[in-house]
C-alpha positions as CSV (number, residue, x, y, z in Angstrom):
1,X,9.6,11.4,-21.3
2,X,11.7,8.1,-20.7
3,X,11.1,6.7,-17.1
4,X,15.8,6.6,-15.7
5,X,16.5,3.5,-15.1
6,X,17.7,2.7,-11.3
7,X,21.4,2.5,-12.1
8,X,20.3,6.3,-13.8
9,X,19.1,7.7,-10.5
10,X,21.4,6.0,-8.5
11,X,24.0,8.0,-10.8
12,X,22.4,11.4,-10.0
13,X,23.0,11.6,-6.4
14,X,26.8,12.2,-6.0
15,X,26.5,14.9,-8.3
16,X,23.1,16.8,-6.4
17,X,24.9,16.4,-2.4
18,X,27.9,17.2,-3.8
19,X,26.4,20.9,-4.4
20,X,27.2,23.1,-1.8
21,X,23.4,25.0,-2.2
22,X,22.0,21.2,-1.4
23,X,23.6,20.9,2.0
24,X,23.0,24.2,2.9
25,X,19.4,23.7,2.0
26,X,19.5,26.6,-0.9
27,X,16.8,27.0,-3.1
28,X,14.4,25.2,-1.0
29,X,13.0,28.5,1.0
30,X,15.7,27.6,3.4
31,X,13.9,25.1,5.2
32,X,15.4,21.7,5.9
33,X,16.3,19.5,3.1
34,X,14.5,16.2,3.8
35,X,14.7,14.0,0.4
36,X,13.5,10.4,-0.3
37,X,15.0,8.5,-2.8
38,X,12.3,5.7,-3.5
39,X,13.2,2.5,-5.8
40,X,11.6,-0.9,-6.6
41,X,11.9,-2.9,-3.7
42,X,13.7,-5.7,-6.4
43,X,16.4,-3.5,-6.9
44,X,17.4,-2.9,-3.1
45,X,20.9,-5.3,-3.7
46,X,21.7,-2.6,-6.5
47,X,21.3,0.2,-4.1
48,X,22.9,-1.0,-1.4
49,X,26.0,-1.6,-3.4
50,X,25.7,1.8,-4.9
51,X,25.2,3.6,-1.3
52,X,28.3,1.4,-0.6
53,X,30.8,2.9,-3.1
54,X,29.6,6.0,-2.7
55,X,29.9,6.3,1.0
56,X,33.6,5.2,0.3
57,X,34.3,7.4,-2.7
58,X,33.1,10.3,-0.8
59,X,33.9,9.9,3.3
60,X,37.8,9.0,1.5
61,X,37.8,11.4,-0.6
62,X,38.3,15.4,0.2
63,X,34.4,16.7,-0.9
64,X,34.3,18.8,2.1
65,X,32.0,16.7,4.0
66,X,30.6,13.0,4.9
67,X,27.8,10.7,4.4
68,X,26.8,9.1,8.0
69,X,24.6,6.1,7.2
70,X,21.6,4.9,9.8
71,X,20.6,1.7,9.0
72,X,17.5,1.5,11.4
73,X,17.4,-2.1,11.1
74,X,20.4,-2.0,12.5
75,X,20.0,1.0,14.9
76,X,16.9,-1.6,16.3
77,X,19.1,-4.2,17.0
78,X,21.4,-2.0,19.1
79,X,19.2,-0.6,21.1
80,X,18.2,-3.6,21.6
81,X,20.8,-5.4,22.7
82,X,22.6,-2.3,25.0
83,X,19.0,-2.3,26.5
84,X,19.3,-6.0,27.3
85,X,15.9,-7.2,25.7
86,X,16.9,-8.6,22.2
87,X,16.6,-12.5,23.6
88,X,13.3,-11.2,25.0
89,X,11.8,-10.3,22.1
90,X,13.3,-13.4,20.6
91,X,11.2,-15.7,23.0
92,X,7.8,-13.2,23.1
93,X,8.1,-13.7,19.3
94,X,8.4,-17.9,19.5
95,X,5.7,-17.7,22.2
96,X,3.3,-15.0,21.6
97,X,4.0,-14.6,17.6
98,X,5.4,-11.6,15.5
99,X,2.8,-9.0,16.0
100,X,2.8,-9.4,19.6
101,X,6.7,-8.7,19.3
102,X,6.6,-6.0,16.8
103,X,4.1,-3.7,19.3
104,X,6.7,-4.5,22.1
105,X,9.5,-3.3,20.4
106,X,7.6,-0.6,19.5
107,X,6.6,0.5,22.6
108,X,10.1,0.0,23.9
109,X,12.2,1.8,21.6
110,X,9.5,4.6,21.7
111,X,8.2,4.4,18.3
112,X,4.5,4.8,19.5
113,X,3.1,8.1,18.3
114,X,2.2,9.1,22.0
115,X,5.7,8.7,23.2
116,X,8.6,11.9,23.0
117,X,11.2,9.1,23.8
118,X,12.2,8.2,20.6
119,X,15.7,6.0,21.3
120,X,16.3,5.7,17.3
121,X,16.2,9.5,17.0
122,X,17.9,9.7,20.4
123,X,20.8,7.6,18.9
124,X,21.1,9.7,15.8
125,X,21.9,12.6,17.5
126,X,24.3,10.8,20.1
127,X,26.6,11.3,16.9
128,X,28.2,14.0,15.6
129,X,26.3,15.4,12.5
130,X,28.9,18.1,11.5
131,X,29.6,18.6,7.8
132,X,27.3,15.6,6.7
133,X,24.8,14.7,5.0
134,X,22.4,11.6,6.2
135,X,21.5,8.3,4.4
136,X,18.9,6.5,6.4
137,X,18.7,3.1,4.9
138,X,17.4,-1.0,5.9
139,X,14.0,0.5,5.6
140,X,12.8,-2.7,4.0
141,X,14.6,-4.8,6.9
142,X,12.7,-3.2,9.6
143,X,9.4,-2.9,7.9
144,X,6.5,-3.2,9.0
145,X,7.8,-2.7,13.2
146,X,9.7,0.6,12.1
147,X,7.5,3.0,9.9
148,X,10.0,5.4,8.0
149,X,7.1,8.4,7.8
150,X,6.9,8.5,12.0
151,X,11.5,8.5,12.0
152,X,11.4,11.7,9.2
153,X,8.1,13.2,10.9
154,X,10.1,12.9,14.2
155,X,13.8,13.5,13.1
156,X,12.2,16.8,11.2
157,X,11.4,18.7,14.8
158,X,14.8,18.1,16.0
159,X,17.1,18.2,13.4
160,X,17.6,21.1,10.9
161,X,21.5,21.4,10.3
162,X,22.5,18.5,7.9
163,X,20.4,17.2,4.9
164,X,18.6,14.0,5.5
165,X,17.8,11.1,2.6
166,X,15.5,8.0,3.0
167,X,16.0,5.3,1.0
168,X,12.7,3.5,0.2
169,X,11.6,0.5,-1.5
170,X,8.6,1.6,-1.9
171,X,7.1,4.6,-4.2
172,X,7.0,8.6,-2.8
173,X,4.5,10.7,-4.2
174,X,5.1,13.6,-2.5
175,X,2.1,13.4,-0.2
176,X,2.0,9.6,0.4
177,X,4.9,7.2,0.9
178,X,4.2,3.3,0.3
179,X,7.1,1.1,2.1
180,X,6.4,-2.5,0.8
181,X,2.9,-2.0,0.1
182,X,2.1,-0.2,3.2
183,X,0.8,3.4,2.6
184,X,1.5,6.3,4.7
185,X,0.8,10.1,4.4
186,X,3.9,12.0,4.4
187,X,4.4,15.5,2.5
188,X,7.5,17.1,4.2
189,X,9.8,15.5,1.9
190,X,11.5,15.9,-1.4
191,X,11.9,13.5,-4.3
192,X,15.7,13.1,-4.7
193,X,16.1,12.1,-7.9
């Protein structure tokens, strides 16, 4: 069987969330509908573009619900900044280097394994989730300080209403998931498309 092309895939995903047994997380022994959508890490301008118009075509149009996109690059950088320690981290990384900056912000947004203060979970369910369904996306951008397997492993024991997708560049196996390289084990996903 032909391999889709991206542009293939990309294609297929209006048409599956667009199905009311998807975001009611039918067919899937009603448990919660965690997907990952993975994709060569060359072709992320193509599926940002793509995530673009369809966030558009479908939060203006009358589908009966809404994509809210987290971009946990971005997410970082909030936090960040409303927690007053982005220009700290910018100096620890000029003095100290990048991996003593990347286990600070770790430890400060919570990220650590050990910790149950998660602030990039917290801030996903400040917002109201209602009639969605969830693109989590800049995986790439906040690789390797943000490690997409501990956000789903986490996000999955506090959030079962909406149906949540992770945009990887990387590959998803279905028991491992490989951001940039970087292997992790994570099974309590679905393969999109």
């Amino acid at each position: 069987m032909r391999e889709l092309s991206i542009d293939e895939r990309l294609n297929q995903i209006e048409d599956k969330i667009s199905e009311k047994s998807f975001r009611e997380n039918k067919g899937l022994g009603n448990e919660v509908g965690y997907y990952v959508f993975d994709y060569s890490p060359k072709d992320e301008i193509i599926v940002r573009n793509h995530l673009k118009y369809l966030k558009d075509k479908i939060n203006n149009g009358n589908k009966g619900f809404h994509i809210i996109e987290f971009d946990l690059f971005h997410l970082m950088i909030e936090i960040l900044t409303e927690q007053g320690y982005l220009e700290d981290f910018f100096e620890l990384e000029k003095e100290n280097g990048f991996q003593d900056c990347a286990e600070g912000i770790v430890e400060t947004l919570g990220l650590d394994e050990t910790n149950e203060l998660n602030l990039i979970i917290s801030k996903i369910l400040e917002t109201d989730l209602t009639d969605s369904v969830i693109f989590l996306t800049g995986v790439g951008k906040c690789h390797p300080i943000i490690a997409s397997h501990n956000i789903l492993n986490n996000l999955h024991q506090v959030l079962d209403s909406v149906p949540v997708i992770l945009f990887c560049p990387g590959e998803y196996s279905g028991q491992d998931i490989s951001v940039l390289g970087k292997k992790a084990n994570y099974y309590r996903a679905f393969k999109l498309v």
